[in-house]
DRENPA-3360 file (N, C-alpha, C; in nm, 2 decimals, always signed):
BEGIN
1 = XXXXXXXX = +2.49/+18.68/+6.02/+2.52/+18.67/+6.17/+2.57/+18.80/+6.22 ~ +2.51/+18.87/+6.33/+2.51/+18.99/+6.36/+2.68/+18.98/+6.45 ~ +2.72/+19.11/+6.37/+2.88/+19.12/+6.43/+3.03/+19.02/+6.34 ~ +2.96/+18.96/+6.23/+3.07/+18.85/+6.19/+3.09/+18.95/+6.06 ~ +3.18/+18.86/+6.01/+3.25/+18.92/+5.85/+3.26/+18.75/+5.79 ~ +3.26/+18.78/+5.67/+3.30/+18.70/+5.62/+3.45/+18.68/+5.53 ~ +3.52/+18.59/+5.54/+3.64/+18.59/+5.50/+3.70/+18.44/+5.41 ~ +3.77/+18.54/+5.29/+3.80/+18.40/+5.16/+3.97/+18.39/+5.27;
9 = XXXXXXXX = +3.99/+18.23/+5.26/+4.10/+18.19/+5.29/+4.20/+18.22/+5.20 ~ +4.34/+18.26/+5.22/+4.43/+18.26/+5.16/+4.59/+18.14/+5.18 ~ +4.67/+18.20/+5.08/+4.77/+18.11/+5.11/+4.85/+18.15/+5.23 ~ +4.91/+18.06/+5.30/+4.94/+18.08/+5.43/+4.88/+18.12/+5.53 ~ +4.73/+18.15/+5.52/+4.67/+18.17/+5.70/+4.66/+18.08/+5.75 ~ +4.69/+18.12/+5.86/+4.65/+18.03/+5.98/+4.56/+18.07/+6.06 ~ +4.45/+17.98/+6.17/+4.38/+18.04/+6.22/+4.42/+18.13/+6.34 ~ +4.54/+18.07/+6.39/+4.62/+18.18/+6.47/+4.61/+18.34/+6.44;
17 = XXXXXXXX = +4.68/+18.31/+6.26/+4.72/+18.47/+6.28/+4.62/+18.53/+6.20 ~ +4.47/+18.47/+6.20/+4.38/+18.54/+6.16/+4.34/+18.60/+6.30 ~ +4.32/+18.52/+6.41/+4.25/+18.54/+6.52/+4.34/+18.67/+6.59 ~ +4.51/+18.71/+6.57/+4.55/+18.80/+6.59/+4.50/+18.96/+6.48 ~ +4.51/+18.90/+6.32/+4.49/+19.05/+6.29/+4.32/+19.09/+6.29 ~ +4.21/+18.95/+6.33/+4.10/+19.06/+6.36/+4.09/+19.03/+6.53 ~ +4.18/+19.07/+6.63/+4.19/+19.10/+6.74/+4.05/+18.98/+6.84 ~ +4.08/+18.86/+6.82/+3.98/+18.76/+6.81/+4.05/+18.64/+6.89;
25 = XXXXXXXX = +3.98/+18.50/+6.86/+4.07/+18.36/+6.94/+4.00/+18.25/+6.82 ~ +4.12/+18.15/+6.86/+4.11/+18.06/+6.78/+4.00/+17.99/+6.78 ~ +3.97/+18.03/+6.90/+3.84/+17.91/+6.96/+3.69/+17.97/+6.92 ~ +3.72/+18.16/+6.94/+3.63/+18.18/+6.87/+3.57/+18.12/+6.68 ~ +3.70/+18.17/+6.61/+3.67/+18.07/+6.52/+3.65/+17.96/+6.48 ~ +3.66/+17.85/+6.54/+3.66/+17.71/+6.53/+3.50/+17.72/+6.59 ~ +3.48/+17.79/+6.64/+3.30/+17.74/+6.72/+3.24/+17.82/+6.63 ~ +3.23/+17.90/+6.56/+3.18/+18.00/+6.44/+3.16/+17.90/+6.32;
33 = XXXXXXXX = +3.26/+17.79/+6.27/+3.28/+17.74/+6.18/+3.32/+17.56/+6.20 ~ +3.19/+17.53/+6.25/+3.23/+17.40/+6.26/+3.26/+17.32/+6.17 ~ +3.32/+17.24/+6.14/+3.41/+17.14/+6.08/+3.53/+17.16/+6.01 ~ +3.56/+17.29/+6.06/+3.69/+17.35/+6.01/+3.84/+17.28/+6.06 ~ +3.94/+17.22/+6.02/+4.04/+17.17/+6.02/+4.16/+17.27/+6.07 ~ +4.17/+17.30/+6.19/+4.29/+17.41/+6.22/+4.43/+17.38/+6.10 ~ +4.44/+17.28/+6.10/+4.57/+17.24/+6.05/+4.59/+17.18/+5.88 ~ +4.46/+17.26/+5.85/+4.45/+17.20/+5.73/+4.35/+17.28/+5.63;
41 = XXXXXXXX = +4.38/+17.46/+5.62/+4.23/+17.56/+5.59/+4.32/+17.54/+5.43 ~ +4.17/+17.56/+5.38/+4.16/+17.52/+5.22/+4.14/+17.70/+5.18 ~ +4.25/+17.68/+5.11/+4.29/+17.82/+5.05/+4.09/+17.84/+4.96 ~ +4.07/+17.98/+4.98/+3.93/+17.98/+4.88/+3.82/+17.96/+5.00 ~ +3.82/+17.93/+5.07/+3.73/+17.83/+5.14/+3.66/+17.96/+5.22 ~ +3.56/+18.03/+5.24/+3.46/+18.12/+5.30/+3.46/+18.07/+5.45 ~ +3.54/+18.15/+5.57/+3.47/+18.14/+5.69/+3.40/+18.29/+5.72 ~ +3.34/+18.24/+5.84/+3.28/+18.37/+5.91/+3.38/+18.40/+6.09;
49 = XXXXXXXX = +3.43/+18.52/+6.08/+3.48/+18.54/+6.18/+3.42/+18.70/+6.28 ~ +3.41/+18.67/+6.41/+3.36/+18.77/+6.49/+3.50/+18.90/+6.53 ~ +3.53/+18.95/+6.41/+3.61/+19.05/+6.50/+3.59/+19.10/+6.63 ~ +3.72/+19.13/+6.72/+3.65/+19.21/+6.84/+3.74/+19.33/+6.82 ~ +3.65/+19.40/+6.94/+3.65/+19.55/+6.97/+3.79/+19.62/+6.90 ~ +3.86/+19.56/+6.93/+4.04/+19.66/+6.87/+4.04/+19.66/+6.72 ~ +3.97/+19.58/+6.62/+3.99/+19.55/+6.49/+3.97/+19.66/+6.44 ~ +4.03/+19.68/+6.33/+4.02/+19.81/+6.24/+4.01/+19.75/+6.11;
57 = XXXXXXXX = +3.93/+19.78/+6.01/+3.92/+19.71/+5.89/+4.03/+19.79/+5.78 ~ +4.10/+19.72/+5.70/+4.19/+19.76/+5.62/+4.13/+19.87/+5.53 ~ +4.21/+19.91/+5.45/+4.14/+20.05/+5.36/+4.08/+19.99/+5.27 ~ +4.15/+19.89/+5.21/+4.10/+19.82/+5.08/+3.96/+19.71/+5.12 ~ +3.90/+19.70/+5.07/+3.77/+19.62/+5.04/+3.76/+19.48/+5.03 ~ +3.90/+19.40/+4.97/+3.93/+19.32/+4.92/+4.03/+19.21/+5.05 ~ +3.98/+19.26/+5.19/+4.05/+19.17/+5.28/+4.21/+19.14/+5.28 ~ +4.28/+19.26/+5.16/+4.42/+19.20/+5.19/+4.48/+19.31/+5.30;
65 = XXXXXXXX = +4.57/+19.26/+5.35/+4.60/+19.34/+5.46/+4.77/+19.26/+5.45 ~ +4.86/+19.43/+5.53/+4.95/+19.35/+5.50/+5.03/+19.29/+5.60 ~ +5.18/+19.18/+5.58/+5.23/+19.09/+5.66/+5.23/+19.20/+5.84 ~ +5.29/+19.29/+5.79/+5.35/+19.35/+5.90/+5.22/+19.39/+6.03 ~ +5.10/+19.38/+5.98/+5.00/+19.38/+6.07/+4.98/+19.28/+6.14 ~ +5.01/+19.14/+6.12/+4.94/+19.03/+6.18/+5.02/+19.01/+6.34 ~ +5.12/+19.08/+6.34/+5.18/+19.01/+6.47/+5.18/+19.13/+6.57 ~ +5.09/+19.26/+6.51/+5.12/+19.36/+6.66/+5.06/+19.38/+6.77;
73 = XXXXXXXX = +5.03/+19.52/+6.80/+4.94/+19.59/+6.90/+4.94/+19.46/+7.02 ~ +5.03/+19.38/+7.06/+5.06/+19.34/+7.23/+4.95/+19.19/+7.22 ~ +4.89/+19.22/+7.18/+4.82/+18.98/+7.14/+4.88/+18.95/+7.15 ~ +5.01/+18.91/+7.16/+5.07/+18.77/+7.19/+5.08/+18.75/+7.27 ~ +5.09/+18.79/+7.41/+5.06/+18.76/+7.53/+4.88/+18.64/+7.59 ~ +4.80/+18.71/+7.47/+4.70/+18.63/+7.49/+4.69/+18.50/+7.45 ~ +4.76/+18.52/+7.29/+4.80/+18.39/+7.29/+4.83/+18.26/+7.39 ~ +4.97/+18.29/+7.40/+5.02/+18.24/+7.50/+5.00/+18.17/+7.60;
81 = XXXXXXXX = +4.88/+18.28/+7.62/+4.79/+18.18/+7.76/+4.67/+18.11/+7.73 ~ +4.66/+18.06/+7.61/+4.57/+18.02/+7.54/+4.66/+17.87/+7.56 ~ +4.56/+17.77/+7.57/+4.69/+17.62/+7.57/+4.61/+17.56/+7.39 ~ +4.72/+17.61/+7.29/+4.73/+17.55/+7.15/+4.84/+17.61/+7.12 ~ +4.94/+17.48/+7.06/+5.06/+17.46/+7.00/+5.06/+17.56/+6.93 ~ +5.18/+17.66/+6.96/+5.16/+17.79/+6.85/+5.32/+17.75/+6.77 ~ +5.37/+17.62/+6.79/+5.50/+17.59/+6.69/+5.44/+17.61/+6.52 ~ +5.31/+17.54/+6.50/+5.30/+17.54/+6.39/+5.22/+17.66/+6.30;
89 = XXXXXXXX = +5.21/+17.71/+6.36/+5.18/+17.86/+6.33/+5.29/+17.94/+6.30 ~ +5.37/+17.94/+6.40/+5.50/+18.03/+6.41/+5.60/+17.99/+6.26 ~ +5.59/+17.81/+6.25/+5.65/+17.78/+6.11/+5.61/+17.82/+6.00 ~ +5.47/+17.87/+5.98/+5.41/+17.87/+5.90/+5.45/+18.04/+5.86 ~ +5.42/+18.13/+5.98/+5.42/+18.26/+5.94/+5.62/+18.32/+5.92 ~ +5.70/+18.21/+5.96/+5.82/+18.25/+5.97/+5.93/+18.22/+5.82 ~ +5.83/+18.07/+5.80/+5.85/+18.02/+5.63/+5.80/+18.13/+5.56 ~ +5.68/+18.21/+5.55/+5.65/+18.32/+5.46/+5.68/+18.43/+5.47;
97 = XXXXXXXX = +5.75/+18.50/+5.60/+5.89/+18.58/+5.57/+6.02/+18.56/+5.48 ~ +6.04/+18.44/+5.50/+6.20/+18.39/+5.46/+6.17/+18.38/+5.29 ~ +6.06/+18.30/+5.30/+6.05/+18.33/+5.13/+6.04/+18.42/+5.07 ~ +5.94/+18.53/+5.12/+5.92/+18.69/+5.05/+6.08/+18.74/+5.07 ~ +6.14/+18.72/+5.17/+6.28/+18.74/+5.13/+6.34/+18.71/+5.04 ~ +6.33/+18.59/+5.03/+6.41/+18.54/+4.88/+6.37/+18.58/+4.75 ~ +6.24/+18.59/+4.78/+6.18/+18.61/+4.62/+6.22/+18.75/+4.59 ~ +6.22/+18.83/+4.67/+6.18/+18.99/+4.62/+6.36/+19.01/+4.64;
105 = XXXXXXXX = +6.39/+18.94/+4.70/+6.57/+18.98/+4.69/+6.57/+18.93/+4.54 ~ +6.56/+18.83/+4.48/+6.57/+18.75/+4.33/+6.45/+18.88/+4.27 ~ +6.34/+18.90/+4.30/+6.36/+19.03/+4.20/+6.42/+19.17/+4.18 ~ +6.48/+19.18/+4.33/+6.59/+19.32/+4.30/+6.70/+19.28/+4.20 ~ +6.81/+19.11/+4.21/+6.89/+19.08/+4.15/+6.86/+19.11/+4.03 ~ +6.72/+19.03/+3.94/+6.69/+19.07/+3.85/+6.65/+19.22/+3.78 ~ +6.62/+19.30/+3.88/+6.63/+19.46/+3.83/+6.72/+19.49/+3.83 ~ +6.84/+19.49/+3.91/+6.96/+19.52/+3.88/+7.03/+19.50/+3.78;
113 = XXXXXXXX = +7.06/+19.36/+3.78/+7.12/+19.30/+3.66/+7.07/+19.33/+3.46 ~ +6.96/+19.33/+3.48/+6.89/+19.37/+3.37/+6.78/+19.51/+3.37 ~ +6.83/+19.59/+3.45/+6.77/+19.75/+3.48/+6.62/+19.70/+3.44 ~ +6.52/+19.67/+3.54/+6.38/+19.62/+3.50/+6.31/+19.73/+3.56 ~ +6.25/+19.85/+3.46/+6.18/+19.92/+3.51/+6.10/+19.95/+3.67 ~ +6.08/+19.81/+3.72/+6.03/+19.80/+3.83/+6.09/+19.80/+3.97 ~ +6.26/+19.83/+3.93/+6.32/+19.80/+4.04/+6.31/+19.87/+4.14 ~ +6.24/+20.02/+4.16/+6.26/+20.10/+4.30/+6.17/+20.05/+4.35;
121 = XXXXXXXX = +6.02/+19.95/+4.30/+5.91/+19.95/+4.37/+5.93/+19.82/+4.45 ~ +6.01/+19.70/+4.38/+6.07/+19.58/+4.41/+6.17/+19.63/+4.52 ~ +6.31/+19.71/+4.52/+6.34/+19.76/+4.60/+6.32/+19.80/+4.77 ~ +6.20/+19.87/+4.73/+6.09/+19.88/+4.85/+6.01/+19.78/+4.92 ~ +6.00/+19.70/+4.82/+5.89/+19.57/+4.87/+5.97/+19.49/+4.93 ~ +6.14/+19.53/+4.90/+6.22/+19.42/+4.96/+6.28/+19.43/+5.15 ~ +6.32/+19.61/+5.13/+6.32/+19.68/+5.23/+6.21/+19.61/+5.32 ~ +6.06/+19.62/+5.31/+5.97/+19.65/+5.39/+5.99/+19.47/+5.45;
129 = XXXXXXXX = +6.04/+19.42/+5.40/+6.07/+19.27/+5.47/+6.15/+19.28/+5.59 ~ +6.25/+19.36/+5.57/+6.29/+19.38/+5.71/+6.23/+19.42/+5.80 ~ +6.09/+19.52/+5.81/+6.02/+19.56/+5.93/+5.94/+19.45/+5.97 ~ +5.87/+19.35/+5.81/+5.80/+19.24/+5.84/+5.83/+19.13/+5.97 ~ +6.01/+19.12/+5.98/+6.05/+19.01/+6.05/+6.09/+19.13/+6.17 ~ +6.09/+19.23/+6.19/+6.09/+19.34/+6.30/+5.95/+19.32/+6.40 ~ +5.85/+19.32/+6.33/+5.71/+19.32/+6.37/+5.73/+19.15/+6.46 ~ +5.71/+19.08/+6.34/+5.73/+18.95/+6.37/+5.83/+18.91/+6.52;
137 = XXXXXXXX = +5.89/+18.97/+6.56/+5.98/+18.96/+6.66/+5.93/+19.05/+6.81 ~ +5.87/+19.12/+6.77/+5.87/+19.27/+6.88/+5.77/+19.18/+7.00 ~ +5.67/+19.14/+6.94/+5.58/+19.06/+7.06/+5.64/+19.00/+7.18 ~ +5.78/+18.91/+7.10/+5.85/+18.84/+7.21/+5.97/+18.89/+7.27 ~ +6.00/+19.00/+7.18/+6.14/+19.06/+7.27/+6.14/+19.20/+7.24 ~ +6.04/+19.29/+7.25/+6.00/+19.39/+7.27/+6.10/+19.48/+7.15 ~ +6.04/+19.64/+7.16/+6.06/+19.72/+7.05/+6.22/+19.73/+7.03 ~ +6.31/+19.78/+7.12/+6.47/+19.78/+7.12/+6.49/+19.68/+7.02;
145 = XXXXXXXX = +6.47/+19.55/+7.08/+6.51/+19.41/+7.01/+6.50/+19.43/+6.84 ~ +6.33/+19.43/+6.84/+6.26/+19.44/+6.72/+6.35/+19.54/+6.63 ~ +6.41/+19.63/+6.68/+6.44/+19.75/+6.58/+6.61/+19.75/+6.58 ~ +6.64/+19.69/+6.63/+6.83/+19.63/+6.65/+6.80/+19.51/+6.50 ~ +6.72/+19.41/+6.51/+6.72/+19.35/+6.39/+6.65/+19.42/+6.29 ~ +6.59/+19.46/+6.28/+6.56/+19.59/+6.16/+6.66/+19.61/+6.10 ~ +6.76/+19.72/+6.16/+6.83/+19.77/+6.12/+6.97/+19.65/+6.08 ~ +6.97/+19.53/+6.13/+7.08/+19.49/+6.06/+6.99/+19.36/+5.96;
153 = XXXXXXXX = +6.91/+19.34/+5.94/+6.84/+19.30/+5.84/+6.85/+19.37/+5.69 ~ +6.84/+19.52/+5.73/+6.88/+19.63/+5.65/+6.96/+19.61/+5.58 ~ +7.09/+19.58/+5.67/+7.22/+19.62/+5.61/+7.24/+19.47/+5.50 ~ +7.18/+19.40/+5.55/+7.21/+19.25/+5.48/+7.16/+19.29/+5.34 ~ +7.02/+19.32/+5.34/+6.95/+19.37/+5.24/+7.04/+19.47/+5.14 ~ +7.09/+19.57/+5.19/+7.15/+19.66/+5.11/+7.28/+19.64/+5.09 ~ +7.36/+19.56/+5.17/+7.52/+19.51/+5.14/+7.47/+19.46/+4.99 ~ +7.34/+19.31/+4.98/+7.35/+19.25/+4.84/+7.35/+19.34/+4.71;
161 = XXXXXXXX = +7.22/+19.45/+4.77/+7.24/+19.52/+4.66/+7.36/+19.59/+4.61 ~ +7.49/+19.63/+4.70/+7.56/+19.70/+4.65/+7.67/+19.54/+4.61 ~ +7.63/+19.46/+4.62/+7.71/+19.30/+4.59/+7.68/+19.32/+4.42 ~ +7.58/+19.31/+4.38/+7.51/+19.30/+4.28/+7.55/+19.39/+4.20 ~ +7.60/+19.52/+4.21/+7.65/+19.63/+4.14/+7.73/+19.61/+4.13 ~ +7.81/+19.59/+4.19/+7.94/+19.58/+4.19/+8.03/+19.44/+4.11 ~ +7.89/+19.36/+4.05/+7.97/+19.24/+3.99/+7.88/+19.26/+3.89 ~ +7.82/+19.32/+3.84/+7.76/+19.38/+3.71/+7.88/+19.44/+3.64;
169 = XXXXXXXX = +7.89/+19.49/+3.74/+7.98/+19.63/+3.70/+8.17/+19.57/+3.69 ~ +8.19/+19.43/+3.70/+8.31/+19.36/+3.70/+8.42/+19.42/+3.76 ~ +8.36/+19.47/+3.90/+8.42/+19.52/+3.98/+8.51/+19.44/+4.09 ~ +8.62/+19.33/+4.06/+8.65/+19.23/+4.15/+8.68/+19.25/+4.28 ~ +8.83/+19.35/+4.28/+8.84/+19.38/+4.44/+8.72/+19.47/+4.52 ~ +8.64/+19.51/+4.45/+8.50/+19.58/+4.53/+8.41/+19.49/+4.59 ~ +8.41/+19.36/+4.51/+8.32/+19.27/+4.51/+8.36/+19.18/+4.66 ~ +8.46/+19.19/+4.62/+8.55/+19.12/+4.76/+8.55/+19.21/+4.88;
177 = XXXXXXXX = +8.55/+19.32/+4.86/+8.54/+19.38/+4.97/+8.41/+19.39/+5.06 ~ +8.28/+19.42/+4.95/+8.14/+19.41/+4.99/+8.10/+19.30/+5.03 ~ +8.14/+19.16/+5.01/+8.16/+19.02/+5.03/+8.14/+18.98/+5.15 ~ +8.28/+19.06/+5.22/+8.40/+19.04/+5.33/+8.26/+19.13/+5.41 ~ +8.22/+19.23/+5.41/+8.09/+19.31/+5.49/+7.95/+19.24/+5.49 ~ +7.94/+19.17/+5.42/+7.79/+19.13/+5.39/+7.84/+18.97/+5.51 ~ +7.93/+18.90/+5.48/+7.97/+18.82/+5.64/+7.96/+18.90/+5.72 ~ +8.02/+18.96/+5.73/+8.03/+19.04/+5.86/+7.88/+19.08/+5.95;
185 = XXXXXXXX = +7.83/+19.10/+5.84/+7.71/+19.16/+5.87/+7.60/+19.05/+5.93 ~ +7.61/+18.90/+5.80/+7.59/+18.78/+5.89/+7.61/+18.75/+5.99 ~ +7.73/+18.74/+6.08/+7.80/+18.70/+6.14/+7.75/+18.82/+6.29 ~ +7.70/+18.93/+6.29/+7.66/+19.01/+6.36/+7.48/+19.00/+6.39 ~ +7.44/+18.94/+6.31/+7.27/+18.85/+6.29/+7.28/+18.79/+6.37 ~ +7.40/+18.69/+6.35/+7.40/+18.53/+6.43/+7.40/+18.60/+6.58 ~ +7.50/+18.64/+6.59/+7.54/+18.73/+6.72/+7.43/+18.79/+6.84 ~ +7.35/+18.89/+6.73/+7.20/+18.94/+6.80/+7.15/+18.84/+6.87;
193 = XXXXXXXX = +7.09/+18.77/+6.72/+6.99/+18.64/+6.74/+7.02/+18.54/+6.91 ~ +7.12/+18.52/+6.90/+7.14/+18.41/+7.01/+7.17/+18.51/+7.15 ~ +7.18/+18.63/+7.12/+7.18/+18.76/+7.27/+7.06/+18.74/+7.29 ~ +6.96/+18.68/+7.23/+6.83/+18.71/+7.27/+6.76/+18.59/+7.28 ~ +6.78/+18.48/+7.24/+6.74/+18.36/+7.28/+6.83/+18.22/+7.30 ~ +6.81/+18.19/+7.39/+6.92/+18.10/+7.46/+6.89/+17.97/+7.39 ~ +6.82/+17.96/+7.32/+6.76/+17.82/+7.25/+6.81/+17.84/+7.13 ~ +6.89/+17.97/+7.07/+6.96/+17.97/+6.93/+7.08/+17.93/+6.98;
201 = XXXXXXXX = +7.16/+17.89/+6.84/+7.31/+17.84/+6.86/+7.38/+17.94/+6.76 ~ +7.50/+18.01/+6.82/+7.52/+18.10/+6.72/+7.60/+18.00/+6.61 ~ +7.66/+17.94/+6.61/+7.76/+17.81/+6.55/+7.59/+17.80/+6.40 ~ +7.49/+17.72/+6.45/+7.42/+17.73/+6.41/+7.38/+17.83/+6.26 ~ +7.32/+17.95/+6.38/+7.30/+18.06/+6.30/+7.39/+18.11/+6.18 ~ +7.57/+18.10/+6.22/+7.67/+18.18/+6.12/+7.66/+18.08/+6.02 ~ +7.64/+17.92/+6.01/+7.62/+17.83/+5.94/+7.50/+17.85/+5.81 ~ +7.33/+17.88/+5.92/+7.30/+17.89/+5.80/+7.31/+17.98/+5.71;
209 = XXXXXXXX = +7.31/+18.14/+5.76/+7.37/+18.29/+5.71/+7.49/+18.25/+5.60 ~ +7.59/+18.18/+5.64/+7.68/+18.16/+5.55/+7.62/+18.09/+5.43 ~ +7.56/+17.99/+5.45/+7.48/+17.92/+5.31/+7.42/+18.01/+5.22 ~ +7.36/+18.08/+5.31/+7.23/+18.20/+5.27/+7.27/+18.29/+5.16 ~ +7.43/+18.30/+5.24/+7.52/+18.41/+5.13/+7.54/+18.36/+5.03 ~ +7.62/+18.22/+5.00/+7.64/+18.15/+4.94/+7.60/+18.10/+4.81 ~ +7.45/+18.06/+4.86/+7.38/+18.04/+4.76/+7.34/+18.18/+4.64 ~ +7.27/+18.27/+4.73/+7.24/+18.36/+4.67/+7.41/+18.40/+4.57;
217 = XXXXXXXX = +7.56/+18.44/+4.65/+7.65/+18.48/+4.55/+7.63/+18.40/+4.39 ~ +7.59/+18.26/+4.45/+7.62/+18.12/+4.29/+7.50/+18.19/+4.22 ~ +7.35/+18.23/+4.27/+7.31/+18.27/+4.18/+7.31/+18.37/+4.11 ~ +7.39/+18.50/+4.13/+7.41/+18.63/+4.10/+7.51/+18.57/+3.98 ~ +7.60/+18.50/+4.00/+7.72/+18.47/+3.94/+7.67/+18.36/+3.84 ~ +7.56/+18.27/+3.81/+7.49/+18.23/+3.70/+7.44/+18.29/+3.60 ~ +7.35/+18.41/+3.69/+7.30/+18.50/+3.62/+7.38/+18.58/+3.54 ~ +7.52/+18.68/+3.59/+7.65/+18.73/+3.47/+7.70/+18.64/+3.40;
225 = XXXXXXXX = +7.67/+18.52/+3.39/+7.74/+18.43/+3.30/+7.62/+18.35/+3.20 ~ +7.52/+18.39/+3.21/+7.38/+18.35/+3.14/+7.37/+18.19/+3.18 ~ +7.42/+18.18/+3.29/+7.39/+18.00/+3.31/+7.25/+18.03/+3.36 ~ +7.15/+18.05/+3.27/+6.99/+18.06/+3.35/+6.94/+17.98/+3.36 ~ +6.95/+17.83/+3.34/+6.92/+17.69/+3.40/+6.98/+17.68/+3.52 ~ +7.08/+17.71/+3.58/+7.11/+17.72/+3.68/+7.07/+17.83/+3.75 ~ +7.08/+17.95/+3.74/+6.99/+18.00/+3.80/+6.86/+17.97/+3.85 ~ +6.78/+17.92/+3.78/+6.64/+17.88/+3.81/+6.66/+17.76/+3.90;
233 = XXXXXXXX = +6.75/+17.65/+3.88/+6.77/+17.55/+3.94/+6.82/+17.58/+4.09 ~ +6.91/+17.68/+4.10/+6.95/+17.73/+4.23/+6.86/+17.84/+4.29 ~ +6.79/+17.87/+4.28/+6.66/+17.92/+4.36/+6.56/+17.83/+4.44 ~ +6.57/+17.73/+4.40/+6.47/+17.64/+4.40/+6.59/+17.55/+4.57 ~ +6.72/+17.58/+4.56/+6.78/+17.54/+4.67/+6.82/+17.69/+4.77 ~ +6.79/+17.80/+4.76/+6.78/+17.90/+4.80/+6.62/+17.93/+4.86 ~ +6.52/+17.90/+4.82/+6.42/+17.87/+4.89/+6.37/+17.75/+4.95 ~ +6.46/+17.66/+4.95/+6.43/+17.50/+5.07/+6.52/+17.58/+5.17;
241 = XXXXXXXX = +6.67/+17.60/+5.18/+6.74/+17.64/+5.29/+6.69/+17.75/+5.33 ~ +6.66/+17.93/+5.30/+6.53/+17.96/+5.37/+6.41/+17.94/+5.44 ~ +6.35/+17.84/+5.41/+6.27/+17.73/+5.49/+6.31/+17.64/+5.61 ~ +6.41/+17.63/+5.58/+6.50/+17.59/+5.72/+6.55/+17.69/+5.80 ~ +6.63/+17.81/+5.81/+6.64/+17.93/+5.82/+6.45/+17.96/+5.93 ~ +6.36/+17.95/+5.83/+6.26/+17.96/+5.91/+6.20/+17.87/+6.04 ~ +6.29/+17.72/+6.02/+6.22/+17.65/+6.10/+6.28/+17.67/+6.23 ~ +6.39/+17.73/+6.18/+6.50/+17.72/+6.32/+6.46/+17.84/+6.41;
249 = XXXXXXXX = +6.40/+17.93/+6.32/+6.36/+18.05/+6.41/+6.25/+18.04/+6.49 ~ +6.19/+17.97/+6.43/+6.04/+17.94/+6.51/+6.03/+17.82/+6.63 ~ +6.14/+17.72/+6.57/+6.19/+17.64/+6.70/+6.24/+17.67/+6.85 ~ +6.32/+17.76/+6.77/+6.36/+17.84/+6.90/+6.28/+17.92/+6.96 ~ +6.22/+18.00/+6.92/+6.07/+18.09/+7.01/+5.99/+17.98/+7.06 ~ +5.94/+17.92/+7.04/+5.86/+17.83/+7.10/+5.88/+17.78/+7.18 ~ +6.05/+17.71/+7.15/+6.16/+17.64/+7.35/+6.15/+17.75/+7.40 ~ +6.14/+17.88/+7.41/+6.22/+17.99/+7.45/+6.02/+18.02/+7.55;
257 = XXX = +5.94/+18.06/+7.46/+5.81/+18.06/+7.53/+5.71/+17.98/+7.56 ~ +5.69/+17.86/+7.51/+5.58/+17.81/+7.47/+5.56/+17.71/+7.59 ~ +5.65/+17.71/+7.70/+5.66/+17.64/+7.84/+5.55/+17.75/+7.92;
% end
């Protein structure tokens, strides 16, 4: 079909934020591919999509392209004026932030804790989550916004890491001190977050940030004590309350625009 590509489904697309990163509409896809299920794409599953004019094909060959592309270059506005429920999109792409957060923070812990060769590249992959949920944001509250939570996404990110050294290292009043900063630093999230959308609750937000800390401290503190049943077991509640974390953020954008 002259002008289409062909494309294997993966985990987590949607046809939203396909139709964003090849610069396209949902509708276009859905008429390209009839009997396709918006709400229900079968990972594997071969569609054909018509990129338009703005698309730029990734370097790689292989269709992966990464998170921090799907949400830029000014589309959301089209969206928008497009009438389809973009709550469940926004759940979908805001749950697969929060997770890659957690995972790749649980593999810094584990490079730290046990010096795993891999840790500067894990490191990095952890870092680049904060521009992920920067990108993710910039559509609806522009670049300032976008780059104020950057930077204190950052700090969350690198307080744990210095959390983690410092209780390797059976460093107690250090640990308490970096602790006392890494709230703080929560508690300055919550803060942003509800400066910017009237549909967040900061009460809310310092609530679940506090869990967030929480959980992750019990698992660091499993892991120095070799309780690795518990550890494994507490990841597994460290990735449901990130999932909530996610819902709440996508709840709120959608009260906030989707009128």
């Amino acid at each position: 079909m002259n002008g289409t590509i062909r494309y294997t489904i993966r985990p987590y697309d949607t046809l939203w934020m396909l139709a964003q990163i090849f610069n396209t509409t949902v509708e276009s896809i859905i008429e390209l591919n009839p009997g396709v299920d918006p709400r229900n794409l079968q990972v594997g599953r071969i569609i054909t999509i018509r990129p338009g004019l703005q698309y730029y094909p990734p370097y790689s060959d292989d269709n992966m392209m990464d998170n921090h592309n799907m949400m830029n270059n000014g589309m959301m506005d089209d969206f928008m004026d497009d009438n389809f429920d973009m709550l469940p999109d926004l759940t979908d792409y805001f749950r697969m932030l929060w997770v890659q957060h957690v995972f790749w923070t649980r593999m810094v812990v584990l490079g730290i804790l046990f010096e795993l060769p891999e840790l500067e590249f894990s490191t990095q992959r952890l870092l680049r989550n904060a521009t992920d949920f920067a990108n993710a944001l910039r559509p609806f509250y522009g670049d300032e916004a976008a780059q104020s939570f950057e930077n204190l996404f950052r700090q969350h990110i690198t307080i744990a890491a210095e959390l983690v050294n410092a209780a390797k290292a059976g460093n107690t009043s250090m640990v308490d001190s970096i602790w006392q900063r890494w709230i703080d630093n929560a508690n300055q999230i919550a803060d942003f977050l509800v400066s910017i959308n009237p549909y967040w609750n900061v009460a809310d937000w310092n609530a679940m940030l506090m869990e967030h800390l929480e959980l992750l401290g019990n698992n660091i503190t499993n892991f120095l004590e070799q309780n690795y049943q518990e550890a494994v077991n507490g990841f597994d509640e460290i990735e449901l309350q990130a999932m909530e974390m996610a819902d709440m953020m996508a709840e709120g954008i959608d009260n906030q625009f989707a009128d």
